[in-house]
C-alpha positions, -999 to +999 in steps of 0.1 A: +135+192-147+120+213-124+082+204-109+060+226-100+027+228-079+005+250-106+007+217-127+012+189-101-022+196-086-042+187-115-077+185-108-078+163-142-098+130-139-104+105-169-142+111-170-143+145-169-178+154-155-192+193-144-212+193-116-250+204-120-252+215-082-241+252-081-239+252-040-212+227-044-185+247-032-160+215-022-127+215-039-122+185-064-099+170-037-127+172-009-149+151-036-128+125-037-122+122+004-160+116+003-159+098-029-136+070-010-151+070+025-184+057+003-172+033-013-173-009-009-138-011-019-128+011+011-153-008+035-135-044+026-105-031+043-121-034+075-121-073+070-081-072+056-056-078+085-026-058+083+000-082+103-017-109+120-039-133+092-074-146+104-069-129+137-100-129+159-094-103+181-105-070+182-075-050+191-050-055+163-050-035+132-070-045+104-061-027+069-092-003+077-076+009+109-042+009+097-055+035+064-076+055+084-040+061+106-017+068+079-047+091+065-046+110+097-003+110+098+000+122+064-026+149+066-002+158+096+030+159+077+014+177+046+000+205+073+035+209+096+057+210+058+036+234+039+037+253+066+072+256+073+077+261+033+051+287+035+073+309+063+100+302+043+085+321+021+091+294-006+080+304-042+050+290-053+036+276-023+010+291-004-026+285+017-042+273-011-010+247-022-010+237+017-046+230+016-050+210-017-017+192-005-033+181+031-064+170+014-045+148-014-023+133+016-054+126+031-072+104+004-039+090-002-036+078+029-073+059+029-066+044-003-031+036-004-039-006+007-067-009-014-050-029-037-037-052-013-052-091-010-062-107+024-039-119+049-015-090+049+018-087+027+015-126+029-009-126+006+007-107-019+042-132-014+018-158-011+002-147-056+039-138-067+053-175-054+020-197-070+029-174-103+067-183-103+064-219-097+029-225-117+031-205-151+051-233-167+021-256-162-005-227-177-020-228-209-046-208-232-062-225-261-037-254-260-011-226-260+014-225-236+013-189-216+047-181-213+051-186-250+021-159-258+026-136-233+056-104-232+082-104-210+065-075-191+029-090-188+044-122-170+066-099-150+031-082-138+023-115-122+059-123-107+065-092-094+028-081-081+023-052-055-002-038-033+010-005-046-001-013-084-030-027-080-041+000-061-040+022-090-060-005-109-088-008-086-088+031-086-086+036-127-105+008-134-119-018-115-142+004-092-175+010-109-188+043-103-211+054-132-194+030-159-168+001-170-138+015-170-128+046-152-129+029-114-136+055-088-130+086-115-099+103-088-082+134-097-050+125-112-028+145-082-041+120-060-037+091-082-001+102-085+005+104-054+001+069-045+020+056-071+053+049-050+073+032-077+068+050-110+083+022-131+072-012-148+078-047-138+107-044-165+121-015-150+126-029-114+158-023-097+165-027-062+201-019-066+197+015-081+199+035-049+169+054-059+141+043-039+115+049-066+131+017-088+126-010-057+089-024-068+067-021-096+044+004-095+018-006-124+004-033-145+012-035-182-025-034-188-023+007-168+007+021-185-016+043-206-033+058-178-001+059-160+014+080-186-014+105-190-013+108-153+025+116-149+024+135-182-007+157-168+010+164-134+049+169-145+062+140-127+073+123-154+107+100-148+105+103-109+084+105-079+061+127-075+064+154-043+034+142-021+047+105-024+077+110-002+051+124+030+028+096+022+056+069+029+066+084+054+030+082+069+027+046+064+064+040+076+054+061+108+019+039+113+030+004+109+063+007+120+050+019+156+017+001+157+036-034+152+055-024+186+025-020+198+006-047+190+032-069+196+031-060+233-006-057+233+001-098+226+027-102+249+053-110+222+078-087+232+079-074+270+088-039+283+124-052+296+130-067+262+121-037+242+140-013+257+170-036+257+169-043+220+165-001+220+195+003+239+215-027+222+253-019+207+237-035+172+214-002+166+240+019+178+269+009+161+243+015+131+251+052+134+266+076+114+266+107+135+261+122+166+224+133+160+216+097+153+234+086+184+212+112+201+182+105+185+185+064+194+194+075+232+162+096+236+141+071+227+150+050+252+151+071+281+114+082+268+109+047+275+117+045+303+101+080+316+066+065+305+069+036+326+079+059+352+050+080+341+024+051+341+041+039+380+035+071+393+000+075+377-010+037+390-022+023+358-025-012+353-012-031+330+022-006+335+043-016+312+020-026+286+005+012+290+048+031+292+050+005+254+017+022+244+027+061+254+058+058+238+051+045+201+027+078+207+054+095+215+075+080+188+051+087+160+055+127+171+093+122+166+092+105+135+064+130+123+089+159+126+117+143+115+102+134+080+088+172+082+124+178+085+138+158+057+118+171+029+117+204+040+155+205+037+158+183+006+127+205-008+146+215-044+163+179-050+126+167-044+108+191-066+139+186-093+128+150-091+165+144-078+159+131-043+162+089-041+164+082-003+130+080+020+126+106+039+134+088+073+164+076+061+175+112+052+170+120+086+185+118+123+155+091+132+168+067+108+184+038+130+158+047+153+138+037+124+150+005+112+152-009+150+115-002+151+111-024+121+138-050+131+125-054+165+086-057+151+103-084+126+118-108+149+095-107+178+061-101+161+068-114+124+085-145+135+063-155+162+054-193+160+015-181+161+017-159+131+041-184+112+015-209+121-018-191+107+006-177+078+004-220+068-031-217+066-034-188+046-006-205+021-032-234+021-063-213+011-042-187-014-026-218-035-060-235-042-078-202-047-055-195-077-053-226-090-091-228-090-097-196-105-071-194-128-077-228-143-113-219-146-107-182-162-080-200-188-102-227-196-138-209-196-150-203-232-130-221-252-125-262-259-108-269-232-138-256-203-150-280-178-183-285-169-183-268-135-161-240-143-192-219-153-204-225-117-171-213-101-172-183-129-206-174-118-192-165-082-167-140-092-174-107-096-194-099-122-179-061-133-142-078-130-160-100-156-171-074-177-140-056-176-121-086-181-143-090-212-143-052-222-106-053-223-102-084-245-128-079-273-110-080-308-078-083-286-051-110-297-043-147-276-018-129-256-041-101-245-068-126-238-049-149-218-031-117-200-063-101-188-080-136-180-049-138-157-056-099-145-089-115-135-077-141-113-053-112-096-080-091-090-107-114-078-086-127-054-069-098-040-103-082-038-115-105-012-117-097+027-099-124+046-133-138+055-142-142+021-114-162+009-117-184+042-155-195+027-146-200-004-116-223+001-143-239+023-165-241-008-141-247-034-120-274-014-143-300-022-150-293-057-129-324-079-114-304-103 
């Protein structure tokens, strides 16, 4: 299998439309950049937090911020590799390849979270945790649901991801013109942010190819998943732009963490450069270049507090912790650049199963970044404690909702689950119904379930806060 870029950027969308303006001279990638930036799925993230749930403050990173980063990083990459593969004089890629490439990376990078639920990757533990321990207890038409649904709609729900329902809010949930077709993306840039280009059957952390760690899309996308995959090439394996696009989002959270977490004093200057310089990250590597790689960093650390002494900032140290994610982001750009340029033909063979980082000399410099932001930011008792509340508020939101969606037209409906039905959205409604007409138990009860998922990891983090508020005292 060889891919190549004549047929992985396909311009392809599943409502094809032409357009009537003939001074339109933007490129079908530049229509969906704008296409995004106007849309009110892409304006929610500015209420999502991307570490710290129901935070108040108006440094941290929301999702908004943290996209509009790994937008900016991956357009980055995409411009420094194409490039290099362009003086390489690499067949088949040229201006025009490096040009639709930086625009895809670009949209990728805006829409890559908008799948994700509130309060962070909590949110998404939080869904997977009520489905585990609740689906016993569900039932559709006096039917239990495990017994109606397949083995890989139930593992849709037990194994959810950010990452698929992404590409559902994209394909389908969206409403741009119609029911159906979400925000109408070309299908290169609905590739690309397919990270895992398997099913929840398919999962396999142990594989040693990084495409098999998480599911990549719901049972209820697999045809549009195909057609995509099919239309680009990729079929069986990741496709090319996915690797820089990781990479992006590894680079943006991985250093912003860092510095948020000294931004709220939970990790000091003195501490961070002696977890930096501690025998645990260096007995992590392999070779000399990551030995290198792991000592440079912390004398960079060093030489911007110096920098920020000599300048007389204040706040010093706070300002050296800020300079050098900066400067760490720059080294971690290059070294990405780096790995796929040399592991260009494994990637475009659809051979290459690592992540670029880890294929590169900034790998333990890598995982100490995510470590460190682990223990000290992750584990701090404040997050922890907020991370209760949003348990709280998650738990009864599903089991509101999917109670009410299970029960709601059929003998078993309550009297004020029409009220709560009223308050979700009313095109996840249609779609929900769309999908199900003439459909079997199985499908009904599986897209009543898609529902619930989608209502709830639609809302902002303020949302859910007022209706948990709202729903708290309703006796169900």
């Amino acid at each position: 299998m060889q891919m190549n870029w004549d047929k992985l950027l396909c311009s392809r969308r599943s409502r094809e439309f032409v357009s009537s303006n003939a001074e339109d001279v933007r490129s079908e990638f530049r229509k969906d950049y704008h296409r995004i930036i106007g849309s009110p799925s892409f304006r929610r993230l500015q209420d999502k937090t991307q570490v710290y749930p129901l935070n108040r403050g108006d440094f941290v990173r929301t999702r908004l911020t943290h996209s509009l980063e790994v937008s900016s990083f991956a357009g980055s990459l995409g411009d420094t590799v194409f490039r290099r593969l362009i003086r390489e004089n690499v067949p088949g890629v040229d201006h025009t390849v490096r040009e639709s490439c930086c625009d895809i990376l670009e949209c990728a990078g805006l829409v890559h979270d908008i799948g994700n639920p509130p309060f962070g990757h909590f949110g998404e533990f939080t869904i997977r945790q009520w489905f585990k321990e609740n689906f016993p207890k569900l039932y559709f038409k006096e039917q239990p649901v495990t017994e109606l649904l397949t083995e890989q709609m139930m593992g849709d729900f037990l194994n959810l991801e950010g990452n698929a329902q992404a590409l559902r809010v994209l394909t389908k949930l969206h409403v741009l013109i119609d029911l159906g077709n979400g925000m109408n993306l070309t299908y290169a840039l609905l590739n690309t942010i397919i990270k895992y280009p398997v099913s929840s059957l398919e999962i396999d952390k142990n594989s040693g190819n990084v495409k098999d760690k998480k599911m990549g899309y719901f049972t209820a996308e697999q045809p549009i998943f195909e057609d995509i995959t099919g239309c680009t090439g990729a079929v069986g394996c990741r496709y090319p732009l996915t690797f820089l696009l990781e990479s992006a989002d590894d680079i943006a959270y991985k250093t912003a963490d860092i510095e948020d977490a000294a931004i709220k004093k939970l990790i000091s200057f003195t501490e961070l450069l002696a977890e930096i310089e501690s025998p645990d990250f260096l007995n992590k590597c392999e070779n000399e270049e990551e030995r290198k790689a792991l000592k440079r960093a912390a004398d960079d650390l060093r030489h911007c507090l110096d920098s920020a002494q000599k300048r007389g900032l204040p706040l010093t140290e706070k300002k050296a912790v800020q300079r050098w994610t900066v400067n760490m982001q720059s080294a971690l750009i290059y070294a990405a650049s780096d790995a796929f340029v040399n592991n260009y033909e494994a990637i475009m063979a659809g051979q290459f199963k690592k992540e670029l980082l880890a294929a590169s000399p900034m790998r333990v410099v890598s995982e100490a970044l995510s470590d460190i932001a682990y223990r000290y930011a992750f584990q701090s008792p404040g997050l922890l404690k907020t991370e209760l509340s949003a348990d709280a508020m998650m738990n009864l939101l599903l089991e509101k909702i999917t109670g009410t969606a299970l029960r709601f037209g059929t003998k078993q409906q309550r009297m004020t689950d029409a009220n709560l039905m009223s308050l979700l959205s009313e095109s996840f409604r249609g779609i929900c119904r769309k999908c199900s007409e003439g459909k079997s138990d199985a499908e009904q009860a599986y897209n009543r379930l898609l529902l619930v998922t989608d209502c709830v990891c639609s809302m902002t983090d303020g949302y859910a806060r007022e209706l948990f508020g709202d729903l708290s005292g309703i006796d169900s």
